[in-house]
N, C-alpha and C positions, 0 to 999 in steps of 0.2 A: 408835495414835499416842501417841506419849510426849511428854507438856506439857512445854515446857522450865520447869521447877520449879525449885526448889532441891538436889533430887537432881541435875541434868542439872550443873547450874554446879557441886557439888559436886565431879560426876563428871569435868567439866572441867578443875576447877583441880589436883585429886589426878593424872591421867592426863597431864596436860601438864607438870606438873613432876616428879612423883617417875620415871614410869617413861623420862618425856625425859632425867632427869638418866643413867639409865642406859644411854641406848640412844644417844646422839649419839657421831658420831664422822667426821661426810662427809655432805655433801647431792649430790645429783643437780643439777649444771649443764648437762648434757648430757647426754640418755639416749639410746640408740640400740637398736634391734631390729636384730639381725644378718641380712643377705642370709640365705637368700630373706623374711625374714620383714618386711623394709622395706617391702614395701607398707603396710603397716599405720601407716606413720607419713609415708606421702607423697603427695602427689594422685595421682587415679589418672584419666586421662582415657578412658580404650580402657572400652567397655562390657561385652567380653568380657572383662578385665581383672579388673574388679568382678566380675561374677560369679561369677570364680573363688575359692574359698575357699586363704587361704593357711596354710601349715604352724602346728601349734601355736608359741608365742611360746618366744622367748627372748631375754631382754631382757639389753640387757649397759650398764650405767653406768661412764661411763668421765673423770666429773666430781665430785669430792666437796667438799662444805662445811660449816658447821656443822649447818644444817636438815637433813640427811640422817635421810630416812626408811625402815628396813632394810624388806626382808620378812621373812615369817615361812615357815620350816621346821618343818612340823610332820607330826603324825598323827592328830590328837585324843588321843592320850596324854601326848607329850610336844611340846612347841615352844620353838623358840630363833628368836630375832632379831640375827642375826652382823650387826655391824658395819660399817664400811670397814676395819677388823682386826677378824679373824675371831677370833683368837688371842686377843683382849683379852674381858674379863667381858662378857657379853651376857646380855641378859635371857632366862631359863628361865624356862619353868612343863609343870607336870605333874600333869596329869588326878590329883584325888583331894587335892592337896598343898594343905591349905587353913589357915587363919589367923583370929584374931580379929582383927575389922578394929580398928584403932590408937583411931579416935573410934565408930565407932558399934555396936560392941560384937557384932558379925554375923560369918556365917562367911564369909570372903571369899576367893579365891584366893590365893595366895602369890606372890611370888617364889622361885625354887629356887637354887643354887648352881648356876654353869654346868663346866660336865664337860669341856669341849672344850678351860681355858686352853691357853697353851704359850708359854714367855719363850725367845727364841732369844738368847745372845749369841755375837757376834765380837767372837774377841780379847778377848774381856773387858767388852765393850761391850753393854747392854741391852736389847732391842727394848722391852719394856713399859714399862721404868723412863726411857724417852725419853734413852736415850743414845748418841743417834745419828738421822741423818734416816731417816723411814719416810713411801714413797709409795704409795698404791693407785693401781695403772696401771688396772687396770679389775677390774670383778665385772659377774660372768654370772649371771642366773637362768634355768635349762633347765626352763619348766613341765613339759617332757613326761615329765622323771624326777623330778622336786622336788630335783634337786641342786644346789647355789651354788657356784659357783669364784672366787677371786679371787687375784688376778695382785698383788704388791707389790715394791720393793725397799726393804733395809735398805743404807744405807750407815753405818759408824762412821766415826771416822779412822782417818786411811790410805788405802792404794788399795784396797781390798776393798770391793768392795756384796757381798750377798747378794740373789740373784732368790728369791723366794717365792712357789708355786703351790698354795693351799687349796682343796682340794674339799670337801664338805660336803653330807650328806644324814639325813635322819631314818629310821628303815628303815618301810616297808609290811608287808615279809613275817615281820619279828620286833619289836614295835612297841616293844617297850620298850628299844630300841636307837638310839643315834644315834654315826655314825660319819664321819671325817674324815681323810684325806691331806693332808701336806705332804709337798712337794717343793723342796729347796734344792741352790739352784747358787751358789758362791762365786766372785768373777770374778777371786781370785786366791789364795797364799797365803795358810793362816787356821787356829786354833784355832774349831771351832762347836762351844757347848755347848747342849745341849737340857734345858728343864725344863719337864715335864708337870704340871699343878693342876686341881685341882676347886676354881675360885675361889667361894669365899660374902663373900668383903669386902662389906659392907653389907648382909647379907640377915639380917635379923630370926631368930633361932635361936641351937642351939651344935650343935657336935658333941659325939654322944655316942658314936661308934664310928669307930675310925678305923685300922682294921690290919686284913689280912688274919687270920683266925682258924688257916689253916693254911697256913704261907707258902711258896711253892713257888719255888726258885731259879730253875729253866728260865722263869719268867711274870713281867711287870712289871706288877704288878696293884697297886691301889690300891683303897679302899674309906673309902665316911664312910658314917656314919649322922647325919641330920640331922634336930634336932625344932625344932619350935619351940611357939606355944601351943595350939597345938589337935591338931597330930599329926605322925607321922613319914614320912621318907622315906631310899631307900635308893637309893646311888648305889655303881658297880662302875667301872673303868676297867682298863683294859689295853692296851699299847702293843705295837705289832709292829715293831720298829726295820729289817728287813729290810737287815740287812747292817751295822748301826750297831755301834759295837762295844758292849759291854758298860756296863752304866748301872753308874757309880762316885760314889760318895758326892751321892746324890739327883739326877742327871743324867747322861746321854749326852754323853761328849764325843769329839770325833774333831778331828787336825790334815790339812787337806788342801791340797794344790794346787788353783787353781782353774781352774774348768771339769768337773769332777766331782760330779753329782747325785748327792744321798742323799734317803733317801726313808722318813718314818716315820709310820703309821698309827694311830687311836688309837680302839677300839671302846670303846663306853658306855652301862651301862644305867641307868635310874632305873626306880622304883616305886614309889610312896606305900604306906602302910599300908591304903587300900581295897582294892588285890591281896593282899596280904601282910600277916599282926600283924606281920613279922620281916625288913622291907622292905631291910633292908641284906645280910641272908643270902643273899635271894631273887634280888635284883641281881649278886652274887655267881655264882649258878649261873646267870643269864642271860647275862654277860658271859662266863662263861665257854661255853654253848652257838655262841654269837655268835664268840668265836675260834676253836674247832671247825671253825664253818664257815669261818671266813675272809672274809675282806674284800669277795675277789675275790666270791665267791658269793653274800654278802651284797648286793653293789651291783647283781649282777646280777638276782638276785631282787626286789631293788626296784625295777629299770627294767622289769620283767616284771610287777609290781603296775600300778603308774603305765598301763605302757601297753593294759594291761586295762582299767582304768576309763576311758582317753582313747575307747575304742571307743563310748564313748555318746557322746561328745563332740559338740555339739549343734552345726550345722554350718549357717550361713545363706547365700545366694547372692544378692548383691548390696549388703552392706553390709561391707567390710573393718573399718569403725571398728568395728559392733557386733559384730561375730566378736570382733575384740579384747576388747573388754568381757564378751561372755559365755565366751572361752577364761577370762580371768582370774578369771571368778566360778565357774567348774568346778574350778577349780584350787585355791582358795582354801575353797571347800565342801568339797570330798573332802578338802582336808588338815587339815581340822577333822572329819572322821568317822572311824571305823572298826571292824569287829566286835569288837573286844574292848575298845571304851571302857565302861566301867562309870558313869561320872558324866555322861552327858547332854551337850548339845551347848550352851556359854553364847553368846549374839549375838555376841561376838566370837571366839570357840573360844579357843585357850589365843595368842592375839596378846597381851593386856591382863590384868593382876590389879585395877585400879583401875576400869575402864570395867565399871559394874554387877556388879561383885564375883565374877564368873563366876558369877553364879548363871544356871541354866534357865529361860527368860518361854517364852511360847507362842511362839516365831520359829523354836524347833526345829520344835514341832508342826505349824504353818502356816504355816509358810514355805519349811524348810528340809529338812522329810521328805519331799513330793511330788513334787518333782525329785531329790534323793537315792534315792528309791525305784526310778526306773525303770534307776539308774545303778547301786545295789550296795542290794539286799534286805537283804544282810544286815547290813549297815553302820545303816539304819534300822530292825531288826529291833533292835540294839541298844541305840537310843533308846526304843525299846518298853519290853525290858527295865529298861531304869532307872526308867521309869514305873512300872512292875509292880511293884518292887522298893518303890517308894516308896508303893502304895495302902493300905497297913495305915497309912502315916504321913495319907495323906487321907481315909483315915475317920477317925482320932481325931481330924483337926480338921474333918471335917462334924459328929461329935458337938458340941464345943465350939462351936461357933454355933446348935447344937440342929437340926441339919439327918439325916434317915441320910444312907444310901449312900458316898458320897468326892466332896470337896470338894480339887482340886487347890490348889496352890500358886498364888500369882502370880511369886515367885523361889525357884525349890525351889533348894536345894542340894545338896550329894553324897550323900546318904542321906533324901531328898524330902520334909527338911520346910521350913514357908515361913521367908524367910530376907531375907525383904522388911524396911527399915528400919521401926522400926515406926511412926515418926509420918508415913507415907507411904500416901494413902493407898486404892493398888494393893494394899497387903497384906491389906487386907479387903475392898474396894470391884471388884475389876477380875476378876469371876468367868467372865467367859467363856473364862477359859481351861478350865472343869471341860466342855464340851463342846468344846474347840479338841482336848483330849488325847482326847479318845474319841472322836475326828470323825478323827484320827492312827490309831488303831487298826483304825478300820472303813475306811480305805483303804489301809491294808497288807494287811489283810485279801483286797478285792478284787481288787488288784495279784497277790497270791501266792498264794493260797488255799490258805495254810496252817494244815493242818490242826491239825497238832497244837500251834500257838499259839491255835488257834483255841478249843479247852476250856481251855486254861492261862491264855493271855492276854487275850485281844479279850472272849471275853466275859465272866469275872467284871469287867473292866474297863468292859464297855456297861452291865453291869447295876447296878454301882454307880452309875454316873455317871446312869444314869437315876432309879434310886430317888432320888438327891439333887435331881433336876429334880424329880419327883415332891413332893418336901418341899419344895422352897426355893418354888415358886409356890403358886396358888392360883386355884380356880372362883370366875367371879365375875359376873355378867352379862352382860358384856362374855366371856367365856370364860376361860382359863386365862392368868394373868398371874403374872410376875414382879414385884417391885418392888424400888425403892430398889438401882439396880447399877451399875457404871463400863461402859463400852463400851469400843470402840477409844477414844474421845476420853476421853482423861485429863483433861482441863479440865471433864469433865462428871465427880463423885466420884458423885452419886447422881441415876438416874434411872429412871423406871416405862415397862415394856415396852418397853428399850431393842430396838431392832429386829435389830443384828447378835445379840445373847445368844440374844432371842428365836428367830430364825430356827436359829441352830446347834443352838438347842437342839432344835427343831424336826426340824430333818436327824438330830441325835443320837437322840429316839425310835423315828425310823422304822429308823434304824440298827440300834438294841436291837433292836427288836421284829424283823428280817430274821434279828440274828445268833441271836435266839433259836429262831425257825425252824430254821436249819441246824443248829443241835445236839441237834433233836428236841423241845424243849420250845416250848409255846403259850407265847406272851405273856402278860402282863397284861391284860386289854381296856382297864385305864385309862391305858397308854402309848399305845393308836392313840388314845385319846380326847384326851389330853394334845397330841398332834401335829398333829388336826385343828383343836383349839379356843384353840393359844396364838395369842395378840395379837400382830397386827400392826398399829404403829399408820398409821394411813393421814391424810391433808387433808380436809376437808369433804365436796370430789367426790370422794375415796375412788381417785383419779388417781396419785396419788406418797404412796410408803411414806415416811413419818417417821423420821429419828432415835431417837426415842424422845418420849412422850407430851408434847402441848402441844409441842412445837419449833418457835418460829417464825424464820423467815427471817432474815437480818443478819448480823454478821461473824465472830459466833460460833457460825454451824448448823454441826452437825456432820453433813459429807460424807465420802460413801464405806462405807457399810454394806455396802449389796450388792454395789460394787463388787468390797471385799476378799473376797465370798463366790463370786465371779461365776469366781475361778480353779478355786474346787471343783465348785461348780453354780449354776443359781442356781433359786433358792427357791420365786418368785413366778413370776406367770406374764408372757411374752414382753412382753405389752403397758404392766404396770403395769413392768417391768423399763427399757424405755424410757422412757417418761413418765418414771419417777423420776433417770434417768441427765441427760437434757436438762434436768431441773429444777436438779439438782445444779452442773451443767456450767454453767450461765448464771452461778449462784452462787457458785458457787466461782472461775471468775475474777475476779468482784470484792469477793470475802473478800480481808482485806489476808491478809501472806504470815506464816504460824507454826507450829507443829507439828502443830496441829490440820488444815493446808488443805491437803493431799499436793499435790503436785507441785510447790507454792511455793518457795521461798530455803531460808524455814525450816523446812523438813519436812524428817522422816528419810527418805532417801533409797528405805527399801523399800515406804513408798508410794507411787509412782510407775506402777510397771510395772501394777499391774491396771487404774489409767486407762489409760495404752496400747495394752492387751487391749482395752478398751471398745471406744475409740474405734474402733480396727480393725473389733469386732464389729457397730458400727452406721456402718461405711460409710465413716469419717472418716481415710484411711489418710495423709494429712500429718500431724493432730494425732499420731495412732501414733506415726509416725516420730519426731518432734518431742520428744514425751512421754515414748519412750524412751532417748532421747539425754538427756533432763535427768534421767533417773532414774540415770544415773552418769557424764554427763563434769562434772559437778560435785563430784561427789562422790571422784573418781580420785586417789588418792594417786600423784605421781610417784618413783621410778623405775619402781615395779613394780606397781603395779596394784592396792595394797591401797583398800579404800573406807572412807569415812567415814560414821559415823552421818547427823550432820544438814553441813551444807558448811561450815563455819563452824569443826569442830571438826577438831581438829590433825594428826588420828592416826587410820589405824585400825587392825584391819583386821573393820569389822563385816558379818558373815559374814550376817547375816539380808537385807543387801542384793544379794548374791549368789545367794540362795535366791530372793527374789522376782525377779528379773533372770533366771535360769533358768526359775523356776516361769510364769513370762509367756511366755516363747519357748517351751516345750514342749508348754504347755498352754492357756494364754490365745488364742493366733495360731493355734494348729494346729486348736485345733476340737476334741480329746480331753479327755475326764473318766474321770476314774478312774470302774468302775462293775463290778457284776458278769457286764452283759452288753458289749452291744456300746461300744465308748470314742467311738465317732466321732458326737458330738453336734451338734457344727454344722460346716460347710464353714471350710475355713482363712482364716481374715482376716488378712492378713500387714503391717505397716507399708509405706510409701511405701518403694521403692527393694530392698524385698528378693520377688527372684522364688519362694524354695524352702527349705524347712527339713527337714534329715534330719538321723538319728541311724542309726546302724551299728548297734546294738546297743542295743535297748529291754529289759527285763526285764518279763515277764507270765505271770504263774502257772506261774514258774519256766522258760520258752522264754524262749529269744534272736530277738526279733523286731525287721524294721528300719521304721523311719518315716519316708514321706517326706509331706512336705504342699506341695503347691503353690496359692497363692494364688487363691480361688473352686470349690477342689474341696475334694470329702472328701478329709481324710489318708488313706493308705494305710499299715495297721502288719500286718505280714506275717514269718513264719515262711521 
């Protein structure tokens, strides 16, 4: 849980003006789900009705104002947030493309130059330069392909409107591509001029490349290279005019009658200098593979990604609203991943430059890997990677604390090192993330049982991370303790045998010592000794596990330890597992409401869902129900489903609550644990109102298996 600090308000006030100032342009007055997909937005009395699970969403906004909040098109590489004109500067960002942050002197995401502009004029008359009236009749988001359409008309003077129809997609099956269709019909005689731009108006940088290197008549290609203070990036554009005449002194123009569609295309690469030293070259041959292929085939192969990953799509029977909610947290996770991202997954993927600076906290590892996993391996195979990439950076800073092995990051950055502000302080204090990221490898591990990560990656990675447990505690009478650590509760900086660190860390040796097993080598014996003997602290009668030592009761205990552990395993045994859930549960209702007390006002919204799990698990399937609903209809950005950190704040779209939104329904309700034997650990405990949970399409040690769970039975996951 992240204390609302001075970071958070920081994080606030920079995320609500600078990236607002760029992204308004139409709020949602009325938002609508288009038939068949209206149940979802209207009572449903027939019980057969309910049951029924409805089509994935497509939401179509067809009210704009100033609060307009866009979604985000993405892939984990690159993301745009188009507007109510899509045509206009929209906020980009791209995996790798990073910045010294302005005040705190960090590496922070960027903004990028958007690739997509286009200035239509009639007659002579503006669209961007507001020389003429412009409506957005409506825009559509099709989860099921990640494409945007939106419907406008331009009127200038005169009798001529122009109708305008944008499509808009990010590609899947070539990532570093994002392409867009217009379509224009003029409703009478007209001069239409077209001007294509890679608008950077406002974005921190310059150009330092700005021409094709070899310039080919037959192609309307465009090229920048853009740096700013920390590094570079490479942007390619090319335009398909399909039938447009000839581009004459920096623009397309044609005179027509109206009632005659034209129609012009415009594919688009970027790349930051993490792919590329020569990111503008590299874009270049991208953009040009991308015309190669064509539009057609390009969008095709995207609807063809998309509805491969939809096949897991986790499917509930009896609840329309949370179908909704977790359609749009599948949606919004998978377009924050993908195998060829290099720079890790930040809590809000590439939505926000200002919201935690895009840096990686444990919400990819524990949150957003375990439901990811069972949806695309290799998507979280390359979260891995970037970890891996980054371990030579966490051992030189477990040295520097005087610890061995690798000491993780609390905010790693694009090349993993900590990137945390420095009088904050999560950058030295909040270390469970060094078994959160190797608790991520040992259940990729079991998931795929993949071998040959398995000597490359998992376990020089278990082994570090254990030898660093190994250093950072200490034998002591009491057994093997940790001291002086942050837990989940941020409001605690420093405390002794804090219980979640302890216990992960726990799971983490038994983990080492297993993965050590399977690649022929004995353990340590002082890893199972380390496992058996860390501290947990327990109450007087030894009845309910402690926070962490001395904890006593009041407004400020910190709850949910084992809970947040309870989606992976849980630790302790069945009975003290209770006891401590109903001790917590009495108290935590009447803890006031703050970041510290999940499921309150003021909590971030991703903890939420594993009370939910609990509650289910011990019997209480209203509170479920209940507890799942306030874990995102609060938190629900309208028109389109993006979510908010904590409910309070403006914007999101923070992805780590989507991950525990999924990771609960998959895992929490169904009764499955990742393991290397059998998954099916406890009977499905399902919230009030939902009869069944399946998924088409599970991934397990590389088979396609399906899962169905129905409420007081074991899941069934089957080949």
């Amino acid at each position: 849980m992240r204390k609302l600090s001075r970071r958070n308000f920081v994080k606030l006030a920079g995320a609500g003006a600078v990236a607002g100032a760029m992204r308004r342009g139409g709020s949602a007055g009325n938002t609508l789900v288009e038939p068949p997909c209206a149940i979802l937005t209207r009572n449903v009395d027939s019980m057969a009705a309910r049951d029924q699970v409805p089509p994935i969403p497509r939401i179509v906004c067809t009210h704009f104002a100033d609060h307009f909040e866009p979604t985000c098109l993405s892939n984990g590489l690159i993301g745009i947030r188009p507007g109510a004109n899509p045509l206009a500067q929209a906020q980009t960002l791209v995996s790798g493309f990073v910045r010294n942050h302005p005040t705190m002197l960090i590496e922070s995401l960027s903004p990028a130059p958007y690739p997509l502009g286009a200035d239509i004029k009639v007659n002579g008359r503006s669209l961007l330069a507001g020389q003429g009236s412009l409506h957005t009749k409506s825009q559509t988001l099709d989860m099921s392909t990640g494409e945007l359409s939106t419907e406008m008309v331009f009127s200038s003077e005169g009798r001529c409107s122009l109708e305008l129809k944008v499509l808009q997609f990010v590609s899947r099956s070539l990532p570093a591509l994002l392409c867009q269709e217009v379509r224009l019909t003029p409703s009478a005689e007209a001069t239409i001029e077209i001007l294509t731009s890679i608008n950077h108006a406002g974005i921190a940088g310059s150009v330092y490349f700005d021409r094709a290197p070899f310039p080919r008549p037959d192609t309307d290609l465009r090229v920048m290279g853009f740096r700013n203070d920390r590094n570079k990036l490479g942007i390619a554009t090319t335009v398909l005019p399909n039938g447009l005449p000839a581009k004459a002194d920096g623009a397309y123009s044609v005179h027509t009658n109206g009632g005659r569609t034209f129609t012009f295309r415009t594919i688009a690469s970027m790349a930051s200098e993490v792919y590329d030293p020569e990111p503008e070259i590299q874009a270049i041959r991208v953009v040009e593979w991308g015309r190669m292929l064509g539009f057609d085939r390009l969008q095709e192969q995207n609807r063809k990604e998309w509805s491969e990953l939809w096949m897991s799509r986790v499917k509930i029977h009896g609840d329309t609203e949370d179908q909704k909610a977790l359609d749009a947290a599948f949606f919004y996770l998978h377009s924050s991943l993908h195998p060829s991202c290099r720079t890790g997954m930040p809590p809000y993927g590439l939505t926000q430059f200002e919201a935690l600076e895009g840096h990686v906290f444990w919400d990819m590892d524990s949150w957003c890997l375990p439901p990811a996993l069972l949806a695309s391996p290799a998507s979280v195979r390359a979260m891995l990677e970037y970890r891996l990439r980054g371990l030579d950076a966490a051992r030189q800073r477990a040295g520097l604390f005087g610890y061995r092995g690798a000491q993780f990051p609390w905010e790693a950055g694009i090349h993993g090192y900590e990137e945390c502000p420095p009088w904050v302080a999560t950058g030295w204090a909040e270390q469970h993330i060094v078994p959160d990221v190797a608790l991520g490898f040992w259940e990729y591990q079991q998931a795929t049982d993949d071998r040959e990560f398995l000597h490359r990656g998992t376990w020089p990675v278990l082994k570090s991370v254990a030898d660093w447990i190994e250093s950072r505690g200490q034998f002591t009478g009491r057994g093997f303790e940790i001291q002086n650590v942050m837990g989940v509760d941020e409001s605690r900086p420093s405390t002794d045998n804090n219980s979640y660190m302890n216990l992960a860390c726990q799971m983490t040796m038994r983990a080492a010592a297993e993965c050590s097993r399977k690649i022929g080598v004995a353990p340590p014996a002082n890893w199972e000794r380390i496992a058996q003997s860390l501290v947990v602290p327990l109450d007087k009668e030894g009845h309910v596990v402690l926070p962490y030592d001395n904890a006593k009761p009041g407004p400020t205990y910190s709850v949910g330890m084992l809970q947040f552990l309870f989606l992976h395993k849980v630790p302790v045994s069945p009975d003290l597992f209770k006891n401590t859930y109903e001790f917590e549960e009495e108290l935590r209702l009447k803890m006031p409401s703050g970041a510290s007390n999940p499921c309150s006002s003021k909590a971030p919204g991703f903890t939420c869902p594993p009370f939910a799990a609990c509650a289910a698990y011990f019997g209480n399937r209203q509170k479920a129900a209940e507890l799942f609903k306030n874990a995102w209809k609060p938190y629900w950005v309208e028109p389109y489903g993006l979510a908010r950190e904590y409910q309070f704040f403006p914007d999101g779209n923070y992805v780590t609550g989507c991950g525990s939104l999924l990771f609960a329904a998959m895992f929490g309700f169904t009764g499955l644990r990742i393991s290397d034997g059998d998954w099916q650990r406890y009977p499905a405990s399902l919230p009030e109102g939902w009869t069944k949970v399946e998924i088409d399409r599970v991934w397990v040690k590389g088979k396609a298996n399906r899962l169905a769970a129905e409420h007081g039975k074991s899941a069934v996951l089957e080949g």
